[in-house]
VEXKOLVO-867492 format. One record per atom (N, C-alpha, C, CB): x, z, y. Coordinates in steps of 0.02 Angstrom, whole numbers, plus 50000, padded with zeros to 5 digits. Glycine has a CB too. Example, Ala and Ser with C-alpha at 12.3 -4.5 7.8 and 13.67 -1.06 7.14 Angstrom:
2
r east 50660&up 50390&north 49716
r east 50615&up 50390&north 49775
r east 50660&up 50390&north 49835
r east 50565&up 50452&north 49776
r east 50642&up 50354&north 49888
r east 50684&up 50357&north 49947
r east 50645&up 50394&north 50002
r east 50704&up 50286&north 49970
END
This chain:
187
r east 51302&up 51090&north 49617
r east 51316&up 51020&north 49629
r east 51372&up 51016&north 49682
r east 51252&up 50981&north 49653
r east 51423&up 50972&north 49682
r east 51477&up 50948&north 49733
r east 51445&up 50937&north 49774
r east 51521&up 50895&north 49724
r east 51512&up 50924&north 49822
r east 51493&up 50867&north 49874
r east 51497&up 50789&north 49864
r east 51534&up 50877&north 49927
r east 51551&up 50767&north 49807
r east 51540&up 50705&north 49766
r east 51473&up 50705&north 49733
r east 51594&up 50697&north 49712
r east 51446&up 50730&north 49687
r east 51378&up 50722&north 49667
r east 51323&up 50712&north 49718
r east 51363&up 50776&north 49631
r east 51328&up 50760&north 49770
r east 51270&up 50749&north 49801
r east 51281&up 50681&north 49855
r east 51248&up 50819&north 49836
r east 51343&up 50646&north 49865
r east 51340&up 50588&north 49908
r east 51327&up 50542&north 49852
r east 51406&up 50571&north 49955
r east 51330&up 50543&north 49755
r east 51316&up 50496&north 49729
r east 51247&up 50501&north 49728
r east 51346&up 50487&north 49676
r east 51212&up 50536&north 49727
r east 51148&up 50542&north 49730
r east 51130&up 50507&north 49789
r east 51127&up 50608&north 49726
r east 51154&up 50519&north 49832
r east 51108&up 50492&north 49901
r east 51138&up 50422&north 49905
r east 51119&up 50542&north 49985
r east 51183&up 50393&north 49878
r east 51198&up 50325&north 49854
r east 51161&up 50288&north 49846
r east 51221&up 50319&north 49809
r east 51142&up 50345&north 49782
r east 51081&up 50324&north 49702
r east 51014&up 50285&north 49760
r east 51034&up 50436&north 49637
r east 50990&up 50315&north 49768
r east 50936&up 50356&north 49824
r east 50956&up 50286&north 49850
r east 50952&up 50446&north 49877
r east 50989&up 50282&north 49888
r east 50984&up 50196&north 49954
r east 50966&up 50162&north 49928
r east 51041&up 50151&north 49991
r east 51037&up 50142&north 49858
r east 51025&up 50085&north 49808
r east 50950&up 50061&north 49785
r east 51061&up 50106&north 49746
r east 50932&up 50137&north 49767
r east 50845&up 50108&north 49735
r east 50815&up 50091&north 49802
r east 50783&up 50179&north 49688
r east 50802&up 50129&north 49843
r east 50764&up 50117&north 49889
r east 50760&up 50029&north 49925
r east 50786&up 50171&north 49934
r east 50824&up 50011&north 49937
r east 50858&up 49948&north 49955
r east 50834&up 49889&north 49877
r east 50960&up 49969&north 49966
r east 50848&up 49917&north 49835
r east 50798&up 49858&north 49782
r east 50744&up 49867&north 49776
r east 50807&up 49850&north 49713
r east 50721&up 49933&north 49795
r east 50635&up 49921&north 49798
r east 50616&up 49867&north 49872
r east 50588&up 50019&north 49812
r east 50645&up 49878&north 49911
r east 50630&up 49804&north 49982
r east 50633&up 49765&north 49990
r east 50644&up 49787&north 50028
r east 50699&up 49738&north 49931
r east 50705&up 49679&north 49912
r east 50653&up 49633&north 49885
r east 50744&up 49684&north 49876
r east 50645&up 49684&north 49814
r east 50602&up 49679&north 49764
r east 50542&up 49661&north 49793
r east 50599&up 49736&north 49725
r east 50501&up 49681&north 49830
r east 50431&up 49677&north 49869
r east 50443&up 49622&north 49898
r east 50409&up 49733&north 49919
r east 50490&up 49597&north 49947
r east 50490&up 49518&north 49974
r east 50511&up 49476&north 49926
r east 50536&up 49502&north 50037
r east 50532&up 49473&north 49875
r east 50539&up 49418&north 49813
r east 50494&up 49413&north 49776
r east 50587&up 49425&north 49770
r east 50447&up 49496&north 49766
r east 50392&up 49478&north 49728
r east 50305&up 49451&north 49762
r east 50389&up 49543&north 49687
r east 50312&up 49464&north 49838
r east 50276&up 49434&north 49870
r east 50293&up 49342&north 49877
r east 50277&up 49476&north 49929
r east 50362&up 49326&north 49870
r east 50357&up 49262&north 49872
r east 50350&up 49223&north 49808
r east 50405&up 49242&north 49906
r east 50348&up 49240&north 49748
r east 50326&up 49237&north 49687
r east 50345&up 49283&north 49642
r east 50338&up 49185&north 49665
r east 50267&up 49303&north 49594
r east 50264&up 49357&north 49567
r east 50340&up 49341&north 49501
r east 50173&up 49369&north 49538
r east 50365&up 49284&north 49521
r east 50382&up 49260&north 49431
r east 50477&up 49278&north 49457
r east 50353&up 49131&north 49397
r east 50475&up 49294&north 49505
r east 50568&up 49322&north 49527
r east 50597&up 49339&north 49480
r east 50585&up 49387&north 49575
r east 50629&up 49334&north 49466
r east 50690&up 49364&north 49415
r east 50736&up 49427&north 49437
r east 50745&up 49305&north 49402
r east 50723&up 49466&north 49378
r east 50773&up 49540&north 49409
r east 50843&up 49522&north 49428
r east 50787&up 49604&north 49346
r east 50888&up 49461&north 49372
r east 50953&up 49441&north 49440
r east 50937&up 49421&north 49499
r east 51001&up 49383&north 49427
r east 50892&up 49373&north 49492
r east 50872&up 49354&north 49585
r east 50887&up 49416&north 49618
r east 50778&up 49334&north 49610
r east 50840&up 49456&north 49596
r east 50829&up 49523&north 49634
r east 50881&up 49565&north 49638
r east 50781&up 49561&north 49608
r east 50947&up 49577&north 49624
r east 50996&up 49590&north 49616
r east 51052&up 49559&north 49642
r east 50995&up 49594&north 49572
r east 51046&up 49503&north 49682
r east 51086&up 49466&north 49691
r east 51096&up 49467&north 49763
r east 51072&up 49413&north 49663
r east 51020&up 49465&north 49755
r east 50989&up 49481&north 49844
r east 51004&up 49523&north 49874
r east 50926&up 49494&north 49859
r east 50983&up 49573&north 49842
r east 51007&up 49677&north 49856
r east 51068&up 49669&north 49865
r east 51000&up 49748&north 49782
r east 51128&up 49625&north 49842
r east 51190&up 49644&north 49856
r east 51194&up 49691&north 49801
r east 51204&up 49670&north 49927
r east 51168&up 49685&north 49734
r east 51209&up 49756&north 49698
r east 51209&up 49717&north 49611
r east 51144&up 49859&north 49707
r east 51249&up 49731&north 49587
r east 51250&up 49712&north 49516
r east 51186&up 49717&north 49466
r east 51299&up 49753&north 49488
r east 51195&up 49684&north 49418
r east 51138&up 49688&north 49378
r east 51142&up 49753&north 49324
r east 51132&up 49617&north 49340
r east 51199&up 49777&north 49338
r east 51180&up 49851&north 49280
r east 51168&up 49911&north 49345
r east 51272&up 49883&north 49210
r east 51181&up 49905&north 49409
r east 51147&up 49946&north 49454
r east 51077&up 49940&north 49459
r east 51171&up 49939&north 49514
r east 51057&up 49870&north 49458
r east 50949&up 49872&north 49450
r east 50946&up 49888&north 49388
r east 50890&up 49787&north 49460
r east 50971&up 49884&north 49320
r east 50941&up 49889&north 49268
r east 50963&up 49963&north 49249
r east 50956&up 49832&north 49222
r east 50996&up 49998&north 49312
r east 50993&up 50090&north 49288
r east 50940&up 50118&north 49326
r east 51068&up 50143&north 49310
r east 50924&up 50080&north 49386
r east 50873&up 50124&north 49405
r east 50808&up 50082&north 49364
r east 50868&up 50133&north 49496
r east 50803&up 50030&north 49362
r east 50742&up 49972&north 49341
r east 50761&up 49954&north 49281
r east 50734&up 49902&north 49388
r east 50755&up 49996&north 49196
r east 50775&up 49943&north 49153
r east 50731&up 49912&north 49146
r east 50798&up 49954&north 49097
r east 50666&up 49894&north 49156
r east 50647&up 49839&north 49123
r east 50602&up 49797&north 49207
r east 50590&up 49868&north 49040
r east 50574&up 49734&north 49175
r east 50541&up 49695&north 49240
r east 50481&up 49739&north 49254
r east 50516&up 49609&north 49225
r east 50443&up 49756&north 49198
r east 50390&up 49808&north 49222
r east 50385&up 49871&north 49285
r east 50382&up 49840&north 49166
r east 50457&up 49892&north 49247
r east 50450&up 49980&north 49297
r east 50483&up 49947&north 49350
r east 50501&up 50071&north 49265
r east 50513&up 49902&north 49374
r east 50528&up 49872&north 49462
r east 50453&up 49866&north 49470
r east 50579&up 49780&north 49481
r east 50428&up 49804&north 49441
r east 50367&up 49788&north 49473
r east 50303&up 49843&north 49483
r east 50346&up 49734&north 49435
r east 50304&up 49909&north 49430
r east 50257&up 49959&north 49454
r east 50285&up 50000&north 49502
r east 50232&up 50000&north 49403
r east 50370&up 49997&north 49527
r east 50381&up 50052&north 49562
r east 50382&up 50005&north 49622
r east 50445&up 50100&north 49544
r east 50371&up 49938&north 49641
r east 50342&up 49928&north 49718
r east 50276&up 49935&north 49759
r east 50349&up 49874&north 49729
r east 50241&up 49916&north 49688
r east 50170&up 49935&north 49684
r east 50168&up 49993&north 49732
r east 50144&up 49955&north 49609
r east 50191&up 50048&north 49682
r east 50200&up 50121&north 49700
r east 50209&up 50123&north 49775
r east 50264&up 50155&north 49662
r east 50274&up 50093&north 49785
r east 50308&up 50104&north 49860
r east 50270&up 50092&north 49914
r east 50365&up 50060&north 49874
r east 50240&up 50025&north 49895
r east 50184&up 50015&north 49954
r east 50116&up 50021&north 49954
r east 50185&up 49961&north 49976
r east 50098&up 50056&north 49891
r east 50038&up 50087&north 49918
r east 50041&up 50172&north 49936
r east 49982&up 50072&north 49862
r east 50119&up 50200&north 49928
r east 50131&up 50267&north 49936
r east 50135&up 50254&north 50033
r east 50214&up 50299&north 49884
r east 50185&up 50224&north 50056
r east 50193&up 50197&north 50114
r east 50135&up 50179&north 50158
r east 50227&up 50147&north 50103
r east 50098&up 50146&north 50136
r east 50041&up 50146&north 50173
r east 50000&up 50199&north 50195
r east 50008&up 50114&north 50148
r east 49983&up 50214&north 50123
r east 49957&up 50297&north 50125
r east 49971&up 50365&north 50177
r east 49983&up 50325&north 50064
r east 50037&up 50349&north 50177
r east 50081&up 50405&north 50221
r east 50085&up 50382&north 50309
r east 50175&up 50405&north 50185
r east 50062&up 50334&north 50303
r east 50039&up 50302&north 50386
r east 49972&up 50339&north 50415
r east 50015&up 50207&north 50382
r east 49953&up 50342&north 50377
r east 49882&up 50372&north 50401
r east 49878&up 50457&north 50482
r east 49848&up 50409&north 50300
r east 49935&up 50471&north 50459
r east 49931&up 50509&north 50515
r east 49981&up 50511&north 50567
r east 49924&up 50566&north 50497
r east 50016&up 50467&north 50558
r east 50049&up 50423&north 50613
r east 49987&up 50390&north 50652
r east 50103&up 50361&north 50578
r east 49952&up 50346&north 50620
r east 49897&up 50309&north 50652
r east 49843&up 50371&north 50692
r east 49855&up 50260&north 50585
r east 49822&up 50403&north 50660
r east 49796&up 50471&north 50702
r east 49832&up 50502&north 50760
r east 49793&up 50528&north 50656
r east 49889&up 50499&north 50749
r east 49922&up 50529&north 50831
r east 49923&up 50475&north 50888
r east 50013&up 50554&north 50826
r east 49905&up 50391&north 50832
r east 49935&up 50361&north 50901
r east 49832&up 50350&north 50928
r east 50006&up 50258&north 50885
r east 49801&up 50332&north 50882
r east 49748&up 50295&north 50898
r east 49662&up 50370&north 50883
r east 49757&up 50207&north 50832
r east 49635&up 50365&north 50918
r east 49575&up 50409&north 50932
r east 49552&up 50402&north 50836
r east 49506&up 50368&north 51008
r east 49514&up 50439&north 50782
r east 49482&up 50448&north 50735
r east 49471&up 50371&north 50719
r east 49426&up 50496&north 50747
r east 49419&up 50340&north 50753
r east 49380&up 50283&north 50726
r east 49422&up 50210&north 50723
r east 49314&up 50275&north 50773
r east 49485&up 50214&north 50789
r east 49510&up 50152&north 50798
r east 49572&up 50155&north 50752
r east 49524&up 50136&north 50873
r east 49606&up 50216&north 50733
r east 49639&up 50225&north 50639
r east 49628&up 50207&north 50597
r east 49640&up 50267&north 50604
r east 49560&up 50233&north 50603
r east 49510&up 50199&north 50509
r east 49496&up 50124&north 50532
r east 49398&up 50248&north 50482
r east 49502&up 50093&north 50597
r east 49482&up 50031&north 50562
r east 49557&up 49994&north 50566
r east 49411&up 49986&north 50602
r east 49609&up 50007&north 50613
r east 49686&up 49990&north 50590
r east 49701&up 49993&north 50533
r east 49735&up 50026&north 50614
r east 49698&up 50058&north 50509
r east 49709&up 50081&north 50443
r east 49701&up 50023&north 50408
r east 49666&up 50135&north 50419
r east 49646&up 50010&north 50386
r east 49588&up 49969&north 50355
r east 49624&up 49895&north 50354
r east 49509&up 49973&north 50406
r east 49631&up 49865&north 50412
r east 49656&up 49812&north 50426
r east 49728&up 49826&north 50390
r east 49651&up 49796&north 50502
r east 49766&up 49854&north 50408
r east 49808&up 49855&north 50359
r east 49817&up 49865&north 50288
r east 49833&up 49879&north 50375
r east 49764&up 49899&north 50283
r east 49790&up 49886&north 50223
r east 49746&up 49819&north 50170
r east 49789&up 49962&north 50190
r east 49716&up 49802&north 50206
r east 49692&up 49735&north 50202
r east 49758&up 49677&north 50209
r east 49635&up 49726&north 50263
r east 49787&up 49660&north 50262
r east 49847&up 49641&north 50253
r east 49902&up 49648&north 50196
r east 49865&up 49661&north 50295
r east 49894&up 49730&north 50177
r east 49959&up 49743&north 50117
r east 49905&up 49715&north 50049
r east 49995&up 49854&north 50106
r east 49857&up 49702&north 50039
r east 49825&up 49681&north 49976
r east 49840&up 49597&north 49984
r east 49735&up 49707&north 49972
r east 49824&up 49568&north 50042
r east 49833&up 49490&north 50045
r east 49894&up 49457&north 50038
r east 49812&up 49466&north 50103
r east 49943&up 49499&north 50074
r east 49990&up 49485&north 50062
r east 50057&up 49510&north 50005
r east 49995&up 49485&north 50111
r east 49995&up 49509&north 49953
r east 50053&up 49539&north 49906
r east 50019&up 49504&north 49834
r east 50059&up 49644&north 49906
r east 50016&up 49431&north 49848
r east 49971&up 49373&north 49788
r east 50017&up 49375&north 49749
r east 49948&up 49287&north 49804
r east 50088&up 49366&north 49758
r east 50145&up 49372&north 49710
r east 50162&up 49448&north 49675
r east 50209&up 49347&north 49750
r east 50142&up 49478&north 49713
r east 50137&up 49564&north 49675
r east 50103&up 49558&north 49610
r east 50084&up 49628&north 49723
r east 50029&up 49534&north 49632
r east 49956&up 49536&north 49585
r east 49987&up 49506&north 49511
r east 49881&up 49473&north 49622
r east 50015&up 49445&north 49549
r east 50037&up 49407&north 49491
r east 50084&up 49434&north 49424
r east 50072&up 49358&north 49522
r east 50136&up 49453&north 49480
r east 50190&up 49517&north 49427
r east 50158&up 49555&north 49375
r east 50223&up 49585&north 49472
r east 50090&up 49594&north 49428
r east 50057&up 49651&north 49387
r east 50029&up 49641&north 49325
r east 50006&up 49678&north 49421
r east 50025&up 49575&north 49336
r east 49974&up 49544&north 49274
r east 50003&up 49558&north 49209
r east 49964&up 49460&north 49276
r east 50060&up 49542&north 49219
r east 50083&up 49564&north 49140
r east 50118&up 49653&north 49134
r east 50157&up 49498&north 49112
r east 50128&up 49680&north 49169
r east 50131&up 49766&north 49182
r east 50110&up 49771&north 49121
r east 50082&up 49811&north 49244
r east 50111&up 49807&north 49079
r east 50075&up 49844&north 49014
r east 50039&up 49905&north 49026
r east 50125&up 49863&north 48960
r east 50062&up 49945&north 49105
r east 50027&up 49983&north 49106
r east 49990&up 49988&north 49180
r east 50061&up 50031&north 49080
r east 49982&up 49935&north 49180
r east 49946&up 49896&north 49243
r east 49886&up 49950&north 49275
r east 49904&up 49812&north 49212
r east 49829&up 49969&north 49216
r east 49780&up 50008&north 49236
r east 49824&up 50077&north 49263
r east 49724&up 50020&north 49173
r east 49851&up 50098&north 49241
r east 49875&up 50161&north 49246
r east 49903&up 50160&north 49322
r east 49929&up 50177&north 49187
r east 49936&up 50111&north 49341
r east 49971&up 50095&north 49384
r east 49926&up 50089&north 49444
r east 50007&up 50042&north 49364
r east 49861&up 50058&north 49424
r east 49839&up 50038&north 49475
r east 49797&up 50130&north 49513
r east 49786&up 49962&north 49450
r east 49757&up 50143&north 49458
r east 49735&up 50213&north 49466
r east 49767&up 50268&north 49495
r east 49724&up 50233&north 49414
r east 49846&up 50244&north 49468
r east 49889&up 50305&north 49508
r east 49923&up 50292&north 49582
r east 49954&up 50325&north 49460
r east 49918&up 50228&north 49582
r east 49915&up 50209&north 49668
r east 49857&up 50215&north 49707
r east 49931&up 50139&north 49683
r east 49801&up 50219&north 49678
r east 49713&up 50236&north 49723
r east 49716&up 50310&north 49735
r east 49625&up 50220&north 49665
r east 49754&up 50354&north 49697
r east 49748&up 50408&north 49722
r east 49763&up 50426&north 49782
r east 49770&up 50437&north 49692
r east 49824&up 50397&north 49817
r east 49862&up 50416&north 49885
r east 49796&up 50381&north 49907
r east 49952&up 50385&north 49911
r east 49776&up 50303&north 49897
r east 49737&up 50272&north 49969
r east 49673&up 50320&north 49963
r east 49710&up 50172&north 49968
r east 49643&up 50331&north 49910
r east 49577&up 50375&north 49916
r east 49609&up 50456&north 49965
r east 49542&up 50396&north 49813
r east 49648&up 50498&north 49952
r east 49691&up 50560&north 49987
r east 49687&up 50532&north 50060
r east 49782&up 50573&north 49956
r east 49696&up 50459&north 50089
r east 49709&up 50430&north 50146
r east 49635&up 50414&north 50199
r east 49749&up 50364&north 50123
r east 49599&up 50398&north 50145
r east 49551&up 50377&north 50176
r east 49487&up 50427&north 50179
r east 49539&up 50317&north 50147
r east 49506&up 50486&north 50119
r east 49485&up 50554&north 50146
r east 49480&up 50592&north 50196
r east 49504&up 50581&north 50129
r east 49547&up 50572&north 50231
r east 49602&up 50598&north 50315
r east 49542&up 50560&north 50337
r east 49710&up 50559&north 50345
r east 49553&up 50504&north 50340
r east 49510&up 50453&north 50417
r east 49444&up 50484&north 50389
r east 49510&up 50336&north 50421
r east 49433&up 50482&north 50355
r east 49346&up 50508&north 50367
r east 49337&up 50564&north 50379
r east 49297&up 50503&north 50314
r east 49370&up 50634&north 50370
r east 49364&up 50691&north 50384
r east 49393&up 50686&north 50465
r east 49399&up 50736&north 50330
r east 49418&up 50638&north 50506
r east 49441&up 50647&north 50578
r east 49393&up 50605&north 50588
r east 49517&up 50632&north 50607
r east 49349&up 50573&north 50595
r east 49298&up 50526&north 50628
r east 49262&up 50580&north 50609
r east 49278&up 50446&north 50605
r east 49235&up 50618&north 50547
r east 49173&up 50639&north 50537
r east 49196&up 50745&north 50599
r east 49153&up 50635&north 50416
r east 49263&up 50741&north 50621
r east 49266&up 50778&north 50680
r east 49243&up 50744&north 50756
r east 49337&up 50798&north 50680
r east 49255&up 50704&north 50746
r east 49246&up 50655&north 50813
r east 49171&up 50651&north 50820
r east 49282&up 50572&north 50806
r east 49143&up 50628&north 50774
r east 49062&up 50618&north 50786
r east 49042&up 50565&north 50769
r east 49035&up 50623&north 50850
r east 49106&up 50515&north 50740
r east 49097&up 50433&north 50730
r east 49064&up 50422&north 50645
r east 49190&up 50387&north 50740
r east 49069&up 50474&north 50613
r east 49027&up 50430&north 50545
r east 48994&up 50512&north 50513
r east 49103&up 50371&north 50467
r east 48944&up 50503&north 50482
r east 48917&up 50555&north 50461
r east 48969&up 50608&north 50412
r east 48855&up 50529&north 50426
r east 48919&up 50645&north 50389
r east 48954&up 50722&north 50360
r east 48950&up 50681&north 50295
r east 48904&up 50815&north 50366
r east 49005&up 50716&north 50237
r east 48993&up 50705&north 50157
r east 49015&up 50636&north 50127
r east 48914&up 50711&north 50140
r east 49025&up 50591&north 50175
r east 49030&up 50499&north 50152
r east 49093&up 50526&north 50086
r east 49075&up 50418&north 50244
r east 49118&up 50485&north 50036
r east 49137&up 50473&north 49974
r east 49198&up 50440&north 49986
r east 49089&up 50437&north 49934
r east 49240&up 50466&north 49995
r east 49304&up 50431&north 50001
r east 49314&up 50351&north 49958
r east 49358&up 50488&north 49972
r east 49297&up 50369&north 49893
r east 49301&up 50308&north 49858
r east 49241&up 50268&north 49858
r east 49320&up 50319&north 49794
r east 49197&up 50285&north 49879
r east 49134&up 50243&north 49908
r east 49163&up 50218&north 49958
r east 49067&up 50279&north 49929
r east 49199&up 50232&north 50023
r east 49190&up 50195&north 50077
r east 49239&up 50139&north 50062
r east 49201&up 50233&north 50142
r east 49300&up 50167&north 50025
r east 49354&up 50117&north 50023
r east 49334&up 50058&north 49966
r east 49428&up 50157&north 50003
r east 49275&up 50057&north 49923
r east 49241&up 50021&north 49898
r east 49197&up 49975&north 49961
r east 49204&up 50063&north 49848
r east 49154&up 50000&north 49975
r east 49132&up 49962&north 50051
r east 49191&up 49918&north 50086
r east 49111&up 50026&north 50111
r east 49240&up 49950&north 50078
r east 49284&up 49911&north 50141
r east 49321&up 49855&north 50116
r east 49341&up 49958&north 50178
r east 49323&up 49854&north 50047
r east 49355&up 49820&north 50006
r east 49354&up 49728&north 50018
r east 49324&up 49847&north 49940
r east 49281&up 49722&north 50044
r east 49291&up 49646&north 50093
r east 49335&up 49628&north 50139
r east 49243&up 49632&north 50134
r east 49369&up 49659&north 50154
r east 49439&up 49651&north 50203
r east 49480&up 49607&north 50178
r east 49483&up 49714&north 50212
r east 49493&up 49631&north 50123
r east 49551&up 49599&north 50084
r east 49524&up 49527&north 50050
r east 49578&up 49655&north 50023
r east 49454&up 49510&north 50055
r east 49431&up 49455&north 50025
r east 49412&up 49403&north 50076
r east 49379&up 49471&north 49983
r east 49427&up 49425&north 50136
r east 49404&up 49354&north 50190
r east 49497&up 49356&north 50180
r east 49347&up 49369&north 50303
r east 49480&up 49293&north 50234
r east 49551&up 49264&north 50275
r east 49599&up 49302&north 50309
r east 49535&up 49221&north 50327
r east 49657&up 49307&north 50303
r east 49706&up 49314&north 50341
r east 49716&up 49261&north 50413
r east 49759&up 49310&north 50293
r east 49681&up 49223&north 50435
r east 49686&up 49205&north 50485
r east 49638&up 49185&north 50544
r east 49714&up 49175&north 50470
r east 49631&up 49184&north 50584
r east 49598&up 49190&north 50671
r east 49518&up 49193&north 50628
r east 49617&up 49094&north 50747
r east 49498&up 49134&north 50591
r east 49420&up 49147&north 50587
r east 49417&up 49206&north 50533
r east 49371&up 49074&north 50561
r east 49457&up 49206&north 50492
r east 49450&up 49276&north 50454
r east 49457&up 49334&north 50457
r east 49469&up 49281&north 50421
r east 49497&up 49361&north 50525
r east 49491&up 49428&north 50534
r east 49455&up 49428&north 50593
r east 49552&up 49466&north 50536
r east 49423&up 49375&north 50637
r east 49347&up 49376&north 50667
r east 49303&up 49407&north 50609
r east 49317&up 49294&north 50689
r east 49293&up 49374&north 50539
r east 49235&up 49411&north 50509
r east 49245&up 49436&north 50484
r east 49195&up 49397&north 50485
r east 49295&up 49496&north 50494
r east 49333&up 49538&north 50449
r east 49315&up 49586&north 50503
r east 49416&up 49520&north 50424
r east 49308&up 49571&north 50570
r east 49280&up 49629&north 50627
r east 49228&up 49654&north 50649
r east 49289&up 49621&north 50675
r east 49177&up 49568&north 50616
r east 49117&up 49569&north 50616
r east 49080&up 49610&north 50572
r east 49103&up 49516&north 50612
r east 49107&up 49616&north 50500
r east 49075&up 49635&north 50461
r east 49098&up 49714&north 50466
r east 49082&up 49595&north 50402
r east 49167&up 49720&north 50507
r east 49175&up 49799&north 50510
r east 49127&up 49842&north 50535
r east 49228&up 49818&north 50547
r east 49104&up 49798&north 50590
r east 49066&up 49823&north 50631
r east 49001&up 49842&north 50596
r east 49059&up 49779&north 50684
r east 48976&up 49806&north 50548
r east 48913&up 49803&north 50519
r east 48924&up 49882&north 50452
r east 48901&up 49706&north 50482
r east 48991&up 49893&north 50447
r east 48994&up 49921&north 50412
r east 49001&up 50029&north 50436
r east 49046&up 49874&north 50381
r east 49058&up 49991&north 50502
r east 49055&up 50065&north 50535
r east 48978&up 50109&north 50566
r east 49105&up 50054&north 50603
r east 48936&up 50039&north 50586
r east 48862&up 50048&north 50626
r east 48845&up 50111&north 50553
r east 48791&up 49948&north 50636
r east 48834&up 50094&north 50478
r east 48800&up 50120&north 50413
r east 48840&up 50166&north 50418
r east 48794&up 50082&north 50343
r east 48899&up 50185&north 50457
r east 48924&up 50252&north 50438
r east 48925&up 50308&north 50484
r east 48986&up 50247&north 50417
r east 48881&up 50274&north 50545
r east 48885&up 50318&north 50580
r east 48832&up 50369&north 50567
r east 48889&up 50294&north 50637
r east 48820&up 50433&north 50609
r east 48781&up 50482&north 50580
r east 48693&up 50461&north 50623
r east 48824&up 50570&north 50601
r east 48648&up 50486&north 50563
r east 48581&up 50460&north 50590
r east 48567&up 50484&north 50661
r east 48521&up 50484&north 50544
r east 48522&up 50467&north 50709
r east 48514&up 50477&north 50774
r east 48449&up 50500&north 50782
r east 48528&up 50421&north 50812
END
């Protein structure tokens, strides 16, 4: 490979990356955006989104992707900054946040054709993630031995169904609490 090839590549590489960020704040403000919108926005032509994105589907599964890969990959950032238990419940909260705030995502997804697939292959990173937080709490001493990665992130899954605001992530702390107490190890 050149040195021209490899700066078009890393071009390539911005370009998508830069319409995938776009893409996520247009499709959070309605799922129904239009790929010119989205193109217009990015600052890049419509046959530059439609080489990396030909169709509305594969944009809308590859933000999906982005931000539940992104999130995922926080997880041990959050471990260096915050002790085992106060990660998993940041964590948590966030990604409670990235589910609420992404009603215009849901919406997009709806018509995805390969929506299931999509969705399954983004649970893999958060289940891999929430494996991490439980295997560093269950070092710490904060939740028992063996818990189910996709069991807990099933449990936690009420996050994303209260409120985004003051009384809702009160019982979004409340109920954490009710939830971390069942995970801690018997006494």
């Amino acid at each position: 490979m050149t040195g021209t090839d490899a700066r078009r590549r890393a071009d390539a590489l911005r370009n998508r990356e830069h319409i995938l960020r776009v893409a996520q704040d247009a499709f959070a403000e309605s799922g129904t955006a239009s790929l010119n919108t989205i193109a217009k926005r990015a600052g890049v032509g419509a046959g530059t989104l439609y080489r990396h994105f030909p169709t509305r589907e594969d944009l809308v599964l590859a933000v999906y992707r982005h931000d539940v890969q992104r999130l995922a990959d926080s997880v041990g950032d959050m471990l260096a900054v915050y002790p085992p238990m106060e990660a998993f419940r940041a964590w948590f909260a966030a990604l409670a946040d990235c589910v609420r705030g992404r009603e215009g995502l849901g919406e997009a997804l709806q018509g995805a054709a390969a929506r299931e697939s999509a969705v399954h292959e983004a649970c893999v990173p958060v289940v891999g993630a929430v494996g991490t937080l439980l295997r560093a709490c269950e070092a710490e001493g904060s939740v028992r031995a063996g818990l189910a990665p996709l069991d807990v992130l099933l449990l936690m899954g009420f996050l994303w169904r209260v409120g985004g605001d003051a009384p809702g992530r009160a019982r979004g702390d409340r109920v954490t609490d009710l939830v971390v107490d069942g995970l801690r190890p018997a006494r």
